[in-house]
Structure formats: structure tokens, C-alpha cells
C-alpha positions as a printed Julia matrix, in Angstrom:
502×3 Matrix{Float64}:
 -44.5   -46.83  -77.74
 -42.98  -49.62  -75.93
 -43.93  -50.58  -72.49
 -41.54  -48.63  -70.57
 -42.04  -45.64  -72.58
 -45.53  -46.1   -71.43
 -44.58  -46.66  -67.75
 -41.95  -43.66  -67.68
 -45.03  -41.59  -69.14
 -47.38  -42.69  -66.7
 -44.63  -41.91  -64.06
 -44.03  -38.4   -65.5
 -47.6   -37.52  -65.56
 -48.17  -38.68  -62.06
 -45.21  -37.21  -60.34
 -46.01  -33.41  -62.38
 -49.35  -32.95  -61.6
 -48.84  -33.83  -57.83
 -46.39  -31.21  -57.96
 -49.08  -28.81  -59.24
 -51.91  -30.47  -57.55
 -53.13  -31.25  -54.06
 -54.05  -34.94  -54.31
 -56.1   -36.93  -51.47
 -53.09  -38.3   -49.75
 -51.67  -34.53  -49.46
 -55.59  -33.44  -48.04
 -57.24  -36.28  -47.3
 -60.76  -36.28  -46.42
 -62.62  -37.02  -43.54
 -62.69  -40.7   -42.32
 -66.05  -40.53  -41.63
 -67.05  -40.28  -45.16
 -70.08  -42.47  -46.29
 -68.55  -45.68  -47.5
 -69.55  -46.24  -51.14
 -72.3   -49.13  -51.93
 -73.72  -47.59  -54.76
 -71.82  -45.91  -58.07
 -72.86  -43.91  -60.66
 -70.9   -44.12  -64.12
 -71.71  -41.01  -66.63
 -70.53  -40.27  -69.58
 -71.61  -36.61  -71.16
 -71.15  -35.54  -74.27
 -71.65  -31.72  -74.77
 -74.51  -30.46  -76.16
 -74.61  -29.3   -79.56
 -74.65  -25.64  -80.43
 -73.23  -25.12  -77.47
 -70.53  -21.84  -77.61
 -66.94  -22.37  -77.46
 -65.79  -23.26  -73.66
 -69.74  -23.28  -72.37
 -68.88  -26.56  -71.37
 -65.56  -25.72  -69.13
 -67.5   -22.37  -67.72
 -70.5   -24.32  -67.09
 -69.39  -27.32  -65.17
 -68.15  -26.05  -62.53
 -71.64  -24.94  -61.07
 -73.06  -27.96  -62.02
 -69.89  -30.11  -59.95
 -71.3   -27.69  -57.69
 -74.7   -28.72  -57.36
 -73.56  -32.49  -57.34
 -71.7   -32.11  -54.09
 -74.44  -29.69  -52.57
 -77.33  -32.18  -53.45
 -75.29  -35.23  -52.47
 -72.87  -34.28  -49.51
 -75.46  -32.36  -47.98
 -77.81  -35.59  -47.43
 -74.66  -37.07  -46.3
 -74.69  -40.04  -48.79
 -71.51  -38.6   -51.32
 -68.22  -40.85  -50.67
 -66.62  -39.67  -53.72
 -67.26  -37.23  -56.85
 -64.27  -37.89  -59.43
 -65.02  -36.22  -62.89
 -62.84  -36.88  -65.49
 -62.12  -34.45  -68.99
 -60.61  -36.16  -71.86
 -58.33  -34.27  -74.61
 -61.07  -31.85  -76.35
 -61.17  -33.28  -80.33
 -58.59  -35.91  -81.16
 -61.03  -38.79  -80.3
 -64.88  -37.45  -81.44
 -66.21  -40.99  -79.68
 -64.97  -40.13  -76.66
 -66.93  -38.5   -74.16
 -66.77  -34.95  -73.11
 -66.97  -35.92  -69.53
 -66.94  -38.92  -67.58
 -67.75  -38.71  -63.81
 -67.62  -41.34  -61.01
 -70.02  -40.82  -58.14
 -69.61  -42.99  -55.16
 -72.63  -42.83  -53.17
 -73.86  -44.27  -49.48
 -76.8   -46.38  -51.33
 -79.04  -46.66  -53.76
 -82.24  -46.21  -51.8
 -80.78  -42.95  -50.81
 -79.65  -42.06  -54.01
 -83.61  -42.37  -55.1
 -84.82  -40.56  -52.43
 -82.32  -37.4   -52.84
 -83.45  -37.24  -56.59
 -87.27  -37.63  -55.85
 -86.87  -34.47  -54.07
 -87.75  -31.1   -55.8
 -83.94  -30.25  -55.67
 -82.94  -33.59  -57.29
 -85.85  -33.41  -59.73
 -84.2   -30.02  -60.74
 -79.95  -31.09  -61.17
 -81.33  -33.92  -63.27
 -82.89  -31.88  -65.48
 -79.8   -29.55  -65.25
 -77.74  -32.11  -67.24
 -79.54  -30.85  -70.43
 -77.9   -27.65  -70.38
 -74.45  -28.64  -71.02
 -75.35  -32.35  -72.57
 -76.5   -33.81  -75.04
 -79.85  -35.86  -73.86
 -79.51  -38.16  -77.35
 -75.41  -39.22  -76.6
 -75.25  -38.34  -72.95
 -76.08  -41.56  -70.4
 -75.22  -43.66  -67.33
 -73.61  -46.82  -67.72
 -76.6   -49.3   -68.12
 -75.05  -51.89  -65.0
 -72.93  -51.85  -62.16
 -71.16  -55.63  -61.65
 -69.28  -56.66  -59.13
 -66.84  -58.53  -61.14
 -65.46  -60.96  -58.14
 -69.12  -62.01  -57.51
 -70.7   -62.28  -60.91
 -67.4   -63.37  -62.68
 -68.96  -62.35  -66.41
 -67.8   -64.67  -68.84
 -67.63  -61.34  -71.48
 -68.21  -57.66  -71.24
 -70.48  -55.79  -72.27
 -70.37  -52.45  -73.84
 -71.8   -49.11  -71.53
 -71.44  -51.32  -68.43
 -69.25  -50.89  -65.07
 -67.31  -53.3   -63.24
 -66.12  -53.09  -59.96
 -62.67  -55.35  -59.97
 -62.73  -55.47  -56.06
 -65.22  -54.81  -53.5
 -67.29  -52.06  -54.19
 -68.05  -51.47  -50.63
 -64.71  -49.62  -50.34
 -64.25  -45.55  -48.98
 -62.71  -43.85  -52.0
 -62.07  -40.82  -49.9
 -58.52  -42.28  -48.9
 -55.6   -42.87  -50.67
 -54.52  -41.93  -54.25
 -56.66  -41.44  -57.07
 -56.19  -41.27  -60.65
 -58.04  -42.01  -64.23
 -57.43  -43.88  -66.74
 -58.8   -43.75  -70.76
 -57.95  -45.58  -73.5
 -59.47  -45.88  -77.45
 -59.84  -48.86  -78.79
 -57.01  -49.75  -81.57
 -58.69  -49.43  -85.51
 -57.33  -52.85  -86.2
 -59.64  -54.14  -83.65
 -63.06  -55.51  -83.89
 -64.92  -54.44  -81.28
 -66.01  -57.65  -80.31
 -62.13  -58.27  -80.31
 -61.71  -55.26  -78.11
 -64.11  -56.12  -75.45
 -62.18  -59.89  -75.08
 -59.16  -57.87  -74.99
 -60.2   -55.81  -72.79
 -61.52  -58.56  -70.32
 -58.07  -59.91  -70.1
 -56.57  -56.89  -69.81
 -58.02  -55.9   -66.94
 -58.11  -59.12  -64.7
 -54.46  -58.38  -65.5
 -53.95  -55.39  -63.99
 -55.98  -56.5   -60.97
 -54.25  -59.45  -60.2
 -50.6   -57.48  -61.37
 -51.57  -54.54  -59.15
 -53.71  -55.49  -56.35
 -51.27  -57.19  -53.67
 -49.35  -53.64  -54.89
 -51.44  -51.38  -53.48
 -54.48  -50.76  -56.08
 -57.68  -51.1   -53.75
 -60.4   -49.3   -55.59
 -60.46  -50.19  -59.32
 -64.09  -49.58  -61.58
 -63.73  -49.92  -65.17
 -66.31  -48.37  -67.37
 -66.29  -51.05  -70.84
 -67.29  -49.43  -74.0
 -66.63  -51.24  -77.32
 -64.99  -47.78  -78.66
 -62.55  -46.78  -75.71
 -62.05  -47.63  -71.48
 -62.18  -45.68  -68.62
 -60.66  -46.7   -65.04
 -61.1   -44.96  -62.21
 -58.31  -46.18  -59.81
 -57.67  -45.93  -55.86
 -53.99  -47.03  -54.29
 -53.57  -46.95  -50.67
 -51.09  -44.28  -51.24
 -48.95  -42.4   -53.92
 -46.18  -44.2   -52.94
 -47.33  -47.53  -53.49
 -48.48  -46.46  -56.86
 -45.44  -44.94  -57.87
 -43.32  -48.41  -56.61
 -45.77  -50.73  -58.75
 -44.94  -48.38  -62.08
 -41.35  -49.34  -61.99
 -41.97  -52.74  -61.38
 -41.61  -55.06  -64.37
 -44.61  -56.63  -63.94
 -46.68  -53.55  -64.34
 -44.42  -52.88  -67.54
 -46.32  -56.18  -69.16
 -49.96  -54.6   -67.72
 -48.88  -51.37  -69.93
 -47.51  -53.45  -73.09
 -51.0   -55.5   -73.04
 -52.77  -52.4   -73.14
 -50.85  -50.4   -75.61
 -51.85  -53.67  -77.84
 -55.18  -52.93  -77.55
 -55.75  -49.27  -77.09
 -54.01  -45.84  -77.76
 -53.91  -43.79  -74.61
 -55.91  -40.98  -74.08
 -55.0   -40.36  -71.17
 -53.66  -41.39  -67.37
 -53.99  -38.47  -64.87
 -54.05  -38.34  -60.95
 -57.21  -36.53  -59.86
 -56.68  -32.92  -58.4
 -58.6   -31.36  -55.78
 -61.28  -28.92  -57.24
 -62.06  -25.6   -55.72
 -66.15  -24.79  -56.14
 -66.84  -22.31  -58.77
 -63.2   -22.53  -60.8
 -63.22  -23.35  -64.36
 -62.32  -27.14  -65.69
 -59.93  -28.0   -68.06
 -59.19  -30.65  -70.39
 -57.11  -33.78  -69.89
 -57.21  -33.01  -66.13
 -59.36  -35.29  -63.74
 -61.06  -33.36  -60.68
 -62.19  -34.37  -57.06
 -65.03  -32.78  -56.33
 -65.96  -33.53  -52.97
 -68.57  -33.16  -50.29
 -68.16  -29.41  -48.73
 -64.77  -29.64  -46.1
 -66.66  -27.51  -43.48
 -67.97  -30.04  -41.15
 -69.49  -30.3   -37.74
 -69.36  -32.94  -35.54
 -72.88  -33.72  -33.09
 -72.23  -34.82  -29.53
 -75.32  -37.3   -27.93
 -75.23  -38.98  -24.44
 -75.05  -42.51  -24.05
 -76.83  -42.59  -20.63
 -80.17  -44.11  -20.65
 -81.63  -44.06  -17.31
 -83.1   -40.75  -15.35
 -81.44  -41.49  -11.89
 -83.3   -43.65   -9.39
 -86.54  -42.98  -10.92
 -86.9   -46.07  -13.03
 -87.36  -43.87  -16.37
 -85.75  -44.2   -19.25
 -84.03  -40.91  -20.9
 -81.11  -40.19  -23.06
 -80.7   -37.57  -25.93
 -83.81  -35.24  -27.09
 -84.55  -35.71  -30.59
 -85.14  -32.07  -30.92
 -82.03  -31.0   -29.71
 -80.01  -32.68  -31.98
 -82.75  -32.87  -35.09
 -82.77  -29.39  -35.1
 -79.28  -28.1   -35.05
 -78.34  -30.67  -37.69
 -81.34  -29.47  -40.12
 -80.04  -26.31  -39.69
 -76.43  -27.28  -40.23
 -76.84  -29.5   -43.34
 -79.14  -26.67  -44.78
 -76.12  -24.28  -44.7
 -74.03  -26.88  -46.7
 -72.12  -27.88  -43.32
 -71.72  -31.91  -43.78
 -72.72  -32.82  -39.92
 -71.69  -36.56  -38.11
 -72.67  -37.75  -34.79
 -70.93  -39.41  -31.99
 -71.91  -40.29  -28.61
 -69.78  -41.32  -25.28
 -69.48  -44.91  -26.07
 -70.56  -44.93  -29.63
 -73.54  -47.51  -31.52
 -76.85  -46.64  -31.38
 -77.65  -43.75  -28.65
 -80.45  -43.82  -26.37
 -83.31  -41.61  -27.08
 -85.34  -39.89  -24.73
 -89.14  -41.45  -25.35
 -90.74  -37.77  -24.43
 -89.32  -36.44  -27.01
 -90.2   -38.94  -29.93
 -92.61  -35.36  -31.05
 -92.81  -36.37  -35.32
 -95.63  -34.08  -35.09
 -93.08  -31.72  -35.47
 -91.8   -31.01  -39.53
 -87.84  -31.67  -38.6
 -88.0   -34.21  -36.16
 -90.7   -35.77  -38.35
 -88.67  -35.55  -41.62
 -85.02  -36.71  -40.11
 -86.31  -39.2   -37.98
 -87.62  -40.72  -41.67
 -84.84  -40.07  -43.52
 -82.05  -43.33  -43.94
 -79.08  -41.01  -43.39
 -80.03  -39.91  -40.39
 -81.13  -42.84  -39.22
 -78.08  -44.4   -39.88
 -75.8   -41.95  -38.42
 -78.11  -41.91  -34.9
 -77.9   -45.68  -35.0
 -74.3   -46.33  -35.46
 -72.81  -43.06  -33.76
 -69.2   -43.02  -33.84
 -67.35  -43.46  -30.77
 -66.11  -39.96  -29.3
 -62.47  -40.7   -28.09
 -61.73  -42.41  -31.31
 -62.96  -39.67  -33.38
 -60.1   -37.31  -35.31
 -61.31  -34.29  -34.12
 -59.29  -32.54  -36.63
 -62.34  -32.74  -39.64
 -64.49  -30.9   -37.81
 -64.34  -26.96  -37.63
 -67.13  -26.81  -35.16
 -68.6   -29.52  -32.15
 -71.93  -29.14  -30.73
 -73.35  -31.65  -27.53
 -76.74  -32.03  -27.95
 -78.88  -32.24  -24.57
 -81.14  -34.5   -23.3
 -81.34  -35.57  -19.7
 -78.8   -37.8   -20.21
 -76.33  -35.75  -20.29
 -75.91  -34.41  -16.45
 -74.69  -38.33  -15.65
 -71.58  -38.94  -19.07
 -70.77  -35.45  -20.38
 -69.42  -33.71  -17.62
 -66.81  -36.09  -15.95
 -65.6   -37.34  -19.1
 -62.22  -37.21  -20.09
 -62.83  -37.52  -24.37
 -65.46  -34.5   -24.18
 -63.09  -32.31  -22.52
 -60.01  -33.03  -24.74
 -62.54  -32.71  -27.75
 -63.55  -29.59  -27.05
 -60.27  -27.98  -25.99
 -58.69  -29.68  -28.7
 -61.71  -28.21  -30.67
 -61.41  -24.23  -29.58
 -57.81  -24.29  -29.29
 -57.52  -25.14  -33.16
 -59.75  -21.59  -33.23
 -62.79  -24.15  -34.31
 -66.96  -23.49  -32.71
 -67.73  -25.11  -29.44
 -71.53  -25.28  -28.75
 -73.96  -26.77  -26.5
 -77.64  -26.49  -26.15
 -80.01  -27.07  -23.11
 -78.69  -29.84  -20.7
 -75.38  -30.24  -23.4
 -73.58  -27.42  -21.53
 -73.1   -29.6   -18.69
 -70.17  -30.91  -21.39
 -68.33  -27.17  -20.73
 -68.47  -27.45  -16.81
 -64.91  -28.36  -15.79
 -63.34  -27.76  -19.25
 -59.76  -26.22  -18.68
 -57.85  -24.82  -21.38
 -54.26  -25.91  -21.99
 -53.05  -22.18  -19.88
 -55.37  -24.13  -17.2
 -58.29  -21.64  -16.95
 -61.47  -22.67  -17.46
 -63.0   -22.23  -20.89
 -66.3   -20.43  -19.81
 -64.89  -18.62  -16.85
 -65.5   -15.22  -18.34
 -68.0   -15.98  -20.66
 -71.44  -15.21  -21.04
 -73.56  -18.71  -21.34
 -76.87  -19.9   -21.33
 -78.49  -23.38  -20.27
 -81.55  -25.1   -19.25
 -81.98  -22.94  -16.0
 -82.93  -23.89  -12.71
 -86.54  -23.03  -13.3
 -86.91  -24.95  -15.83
 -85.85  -28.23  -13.64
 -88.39  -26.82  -11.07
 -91.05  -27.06  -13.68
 -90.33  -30.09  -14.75
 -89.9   -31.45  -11.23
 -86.35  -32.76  -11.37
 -84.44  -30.78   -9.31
 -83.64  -33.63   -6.63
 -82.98  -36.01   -9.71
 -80.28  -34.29  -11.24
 -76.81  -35.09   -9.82
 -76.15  -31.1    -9.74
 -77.75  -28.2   -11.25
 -76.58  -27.04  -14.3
 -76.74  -23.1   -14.07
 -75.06  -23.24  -10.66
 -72.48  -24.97  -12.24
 -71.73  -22.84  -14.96
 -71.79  -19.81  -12.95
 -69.43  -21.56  -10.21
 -66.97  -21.96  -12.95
 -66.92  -17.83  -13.19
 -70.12  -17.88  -16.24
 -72.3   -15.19  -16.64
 -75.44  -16.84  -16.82
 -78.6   -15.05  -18.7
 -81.99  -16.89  -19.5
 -85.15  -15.97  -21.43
 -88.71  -16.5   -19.53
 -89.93  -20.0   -19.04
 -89.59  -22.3   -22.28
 -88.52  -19.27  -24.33
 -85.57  -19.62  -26.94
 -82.47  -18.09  -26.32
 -79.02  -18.18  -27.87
 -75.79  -16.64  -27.0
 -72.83  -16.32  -29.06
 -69.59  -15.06  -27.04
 -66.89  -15.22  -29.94
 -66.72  -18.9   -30.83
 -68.58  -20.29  -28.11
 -72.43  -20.67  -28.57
 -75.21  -21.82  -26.1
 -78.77  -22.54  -25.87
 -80.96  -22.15  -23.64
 -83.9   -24.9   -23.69
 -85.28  -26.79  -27.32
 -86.76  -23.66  -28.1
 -83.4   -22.85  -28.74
 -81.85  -25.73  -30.64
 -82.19  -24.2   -34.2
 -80.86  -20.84  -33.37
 -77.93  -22.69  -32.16
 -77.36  -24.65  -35.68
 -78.01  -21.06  -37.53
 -75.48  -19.52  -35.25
 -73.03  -22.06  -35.39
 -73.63  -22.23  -39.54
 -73.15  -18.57  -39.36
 -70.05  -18.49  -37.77
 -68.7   -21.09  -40.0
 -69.23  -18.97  -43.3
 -66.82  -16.62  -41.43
């Protein structure tokens, strides 16, 4: 095969299975993905005795479990697994997977859990634990500039800190040629590739890992669009990438990835994204810090948020968190409680942390991710949620696309002078709960607040209803849920994760 044979075959390929496919650039996925730091490289091989087609029936619960153990800690960027022709190459793998992860610390911590203890040993159902591995390293090639490869060893061609959840994704595997050493091979194969990275970089290719075996190649391969790919196959220049490499390898394969539905079988010579679960929520915090005249700090209240977003990722809802200005949000110090088990546990765990820390900036946030937003309360809230222009387009914006608007204690003070785009107000109508005006008796802030938030709600046409003194409460009026106090906060995630399933 000569190398336009090769590109017209690569161009084929690509331009088929997007028109049988939904690719990222046709369903792209949130831009608030964890950015990848940390990769794992697997190669499976099945495991033997296995019946015919365990391994395409079985996978997809285990791709299943990756993206539940992963996206639900909020540390999976990318899950791209990859199926080779089934028996013309016995040295290839079964499966090779890419897993683009937040970090490695994280990655630890998720599989020190009983759950991750559990999908490791998982892997022995469908592989083989003698063949089966990860790739021993992860280099970035740029920095460490190896003067060879090694075999079972990945290299990232660019900067591995790169979001592979945008742009265009595909997989590349090639055998290594008989007539080649594999010694041979492996220089080969380090030319080769600096090749296509310096050929196909200022094209478009940002995201390019190459797993180097001294039997065969994968590359895993991200372009800034379809487009850009598609322009770079019909240049010459990426002819002479495709002649070097039909030198040195016979193609197994060169397939764009395809979005995979959880639970449907696999197939071979296809490559699958498997990605963290689509239904996502998006956490609103205050940015205000200080409790009126008094001199006192407040902000958001860690149980309010904590909470909600337990009970969120627990339902397999992927959950971010913005604030009015964005960065790190203020907390309120009374209710820094890690006696409690959630607070205690989230206010530990890195992905939290990092996501309450660096909270992204409402107004710049595409509101179209998220199926359901929720404002957290804190006393912070009665002076930057109600007047503010981005949390009333959000939340229109957010029930008008028929997605869940919630609020819990002082948050409702976010659904005050919300108008819908007919120009009624959202909760006029609606039955709603808050922190009640008893409750700011009791905790002696009635002349601190700039306004009270039950009278508001009920000036705005609310029917208010409230539970004794401290008591949770939760209502649900179609797609609008409340909370009553921080009794309430995990009602309000269940409610809102219930809704979701629906």
C-alpha cells in the first residue's frame, strides 16, 4: 500500500464512522471536565477459557464501573478504550484503554477505597492477570527527550496537562513489520513519531500519547476539530508521515472514537468514549464574606453545599461549583462542623477541595451542561444572590431548558425577583420553603439581614410552608425544589438526584 492509499483509507474510515457515530465535536462534553495530569495506559488480553463473546458482553459493565468509580469522584477527563481486529494479530491486545485522570494522588485514593479495591480486582474476570498490564511509565517526551524507547512504556508527545474532552478523537495501532528487529522497530518507531508530531502539530493534532511496544503501537490522538484532521490527511506532508509508517508497521487499525452508551455491547475494530455520566449539576456558593455591620465574617455553610453534593455524586450526578465572582469562596467559620461524617469526609477529600477553592465564575459558566442548578445558602447569600444579574439568567436559562432549579436555606434568596422570559415571576404560584423568619429570630439576625427572606418569597406570590424550629423540610413543586434550614440540605440533593433519573 502506497502512502496515499494509506491516507485515502484513513480518510474513508474517518469520514464513515462519523457518519454512523456521534464523535466529541458532534457532543462535546462539558468544559468543566477535570483536565488530565495523570494517564493510565492498559492493555488486556482476555482471559483464557473464557466463552465465545464473554469479552464483548462483559465489558460493557466493566466501562461501566470505570466511569462510575472515576467520574463520580470527579477526577475522569477522558475514558477512550480501544478493540483491535479479534485474531489476525495473536500479540496484540484484546483491549487497550486510555484513562485520563485529574491526578495521581487522587487516582490512589479512589482505588484505596472499598469500591476501587473491588473494580481492580474486577479486571480478572475478563483478563488475563499473567498477559494483562499497565504500561510500566508515563514520559513526557518534550521534557525528558529519551534518547530510545522503551518497550510497555507511554509517551506523551505534547503536554500532558491537556483536556481530552474537546475536539476529535481517534486511535491508532500498528504491528511491527517481520523484517524488523525489534530493536530496529523501536528506533523506527522513535522517528516515526517525532514525525508525525512535528508534521501534524501546527495542523491541529493537540493531544498525542503513544503506547511503544517492541511487537506493535498504539496512539491515542486529539485534533482541535474533525476538520482540521481531515485537512492535514490530504496534505502531502502527512502522505510522507503514512509512507514512514507503512515501512515499519502493517496497520491494524485507525478509527475515530464513538460515543458509548452504558450497558451496550462492544465490538471489534471500533474505539469507544466512555465518559463520565452526562447528567450533571451545577452548585451555586456566595462570594460575600462579611455579616453586615457586625464585623463577622460569613459566607457559604459547608453543610449546605457538602451535603447536597454527597448526595448528588452518590446518585452518579457529576456535580461542579461556581460562585458570584469565582476562586476560592468564603466559608462561613460556624459551620467548619468535621464532626459531622460528610462535611468531615469532603472537606478531606482533594476533589472537593479543589473545586471549593477554584470555583468557576458564574456568568462565564455554559449553563447548557448542567440539567439541574442548586444555590447553596449560607449567610452570605442575602447580600450577592438576589440582585444579581448572572443568577437570574442562570436559572431562567436553567428551567426554561425544562432543567431542576433548587435552593436550600438562605439560597432561595437567589429565586426572589427571578422573572421568566413571559415576565412572571418564577415562584409566584409555587409552593417554597426557606430559612423562615423564626429561625433569624433565634439566631438573632433579624436587624442584620438586608430583608427577610420568607417575606420575600411570599411577596413575590409564594406559598410559604415551614417545619418546627431547626426541623428538615423539602418541597418539590414540579422542577423546582427548596429547603428549608441544613436539616434539609440532603433531602434537597436526594430530591434533586431523584428528579434527574426521571
Amino acid at each position: 500500500m502506497n502512502n496515499r492509499t494509506w491516507a485515502s483509507v484513513v480518510i474513508g474510515t474517518v469520514l464513515l464512522g462519523n457518519m454512523a457515530c456521534a464523535t466529541p465535536q458532534s457532543g462535546r462534553q462539558p468544559r468543566a471536565a477535570a483536565q488530565a495530569t495523570f494517564y493510565r495506559v492498559w492493555q488486556g488480553f482476555q482471559k483464557p477459557g473464557l466463552a465465545p463473546h464473554s469479552l464483548e458482553k462483559g465489558l460493557p459493565s466493566f466501562m461501566k464501573e470505570t466511569v462510575d468509580l472515576y467520574g463520580s469522584a470527579g477526577i475522569l477527563n477522558q475514558y477512550l478504550v480501544v478493540m483491535p481486529p479479534k485474531g489476525k494479530f495473536a500479540n496484540i491486545p484484546d483491549e487497550l484503554a486510555l484513562v485520563a485522570l485529574a491526578s495521581e494522588d487522587e487516582y490512589k485514593a479512589v482505588r484505596q477505597t472499598p469500591a476501587g479495591q473491588k473494580y481492580s480486582d474486577r479486571h480478572w474476570d475478563l483478563f488475563s492477570k499473567e498477559t494483562a498490564s499497565s504500561a510500566k511509565k508515563f514520559v513526557n517526551y518534550e521534557v525528558e527527550k529519551p534518547a530510545k524507547l522503551e518497550s510497555g512504556t507511554a509517551y506523551s508527545m505534547f503536554n500532558p496537562k491537556f483536556d481530552w474532552s474537546e475536539g476529535y478523537t481517534l486511535a491508532f495501532v500498528g504491528a511491527r513489520k517481520p523484517s524488523l528487529s525489534k530493536d530496529a522497530f523501536l528506533d523506527r518507531l522513535k522517528n516515526h513519531i517525532e514525525m508525525a508530531r512535528d508534521v501534524m502539530g501546527p495542523r491541529g493534532l493537540q493531544g498525542y500519547i503513544v503506547f511503544a511496544h517492541d511487537d506493535y503501537e498504539v496512539a491515542y490522538l486529539n485534533w482541535n476539530s474533525q476538520k482540521a484532521h481531515d485537512l492535514t490527511m490530504k496534505d502531502p506532508a502527512a502522505g510522507k508521515v503514512f509512507e514512514d509508517a507503512e515501512q515499519i508497521m502493517e496497520r491494524v487499525m485507525y478509527e475515530p472514537a464513538q460515543k458509548h452508551i452504558a450497558g451496550e455491547e462492544v465490538d471489534f475494530n471500533k474505539v469507544y468514549l466512555a465518559n463520565a455520566p452526562e447528567r450533571r449539576a451545577l452548585v451555586v456558593v456566595t462570594s460575600h464574606s462579611r455579616l453586615g455591620t457586625t464585623g463577622k465574617k460569613t459566607g457559604y455553610y459547608l453543610p449546605e453545599v457538602a451535603h447536597p453534593y454527597a448526595a448528588l455524586v452518590g446518585g452518579n450526578i457529576q456535580v461542579d461549583i461556581a460562585s458570584i465572582n469565582g476562586g476560592k469562596a468564603p466559608l462561613d467559620p460556624n459551620s467548619l462542623d468535621l464532626k459531622d461524617p460528610t462535611n468531615g469526609r469532603l472537606f478531606a477529600e482533594s476533589a472537593f477541595q479543589r473545586k471549593i477553592s477554584n470555583t468557576l465564575r458564574l456568568d462565564r459558566v455554559d449553563l447548557s451542561q448542567y440539567q439541574a442548578i442548586l444555590f447553596a445558602g449560607g449567610h452570605g447569600t442575602m447580600w450577592d444572590f438576589r440582585e444579581t444579574l448572572a443568577v437570574q439568567r442562570a436559572i431562567r436559562e436553567v428551567y426554561e431548558r425544562n432543567g431542576i432549579v433548587a435552593a436550600v436555606c438562605h439560597g432561595p434568596a437567589a429565586l426572589v425577583d427571578v422573572k421568566l422570559s413571559k415576565g412572571e415571576y418564577l415562584i409566584a404560584g409555587k409552593q417554597v420553603t426557606g430559612f423562615t423568619n423564626e429561625e433569624e429570630n433565634a439566631v438573632g439576625l433579624t436587624n442584620v439581614m438586608p430583608f427577610l427572606l420568607e417575606d420575600a418569597l411570599t411577596s413575590r406570590g409564594a406559598t410559604f410552608s415551614e417545619a418546627p424550629l431547626w426541623q428538615p423540610k423539602v418541597v418539590v413543586d414540579g422542577r423546582l425544589v427548596t429547603g428549608q434550614n441544613p436539616a434539609s440540605a440532603e433531602g434537597v440533593g436526594e430530591a434533586i438526584a431523584e428528579l434527574l433519573k426521571k
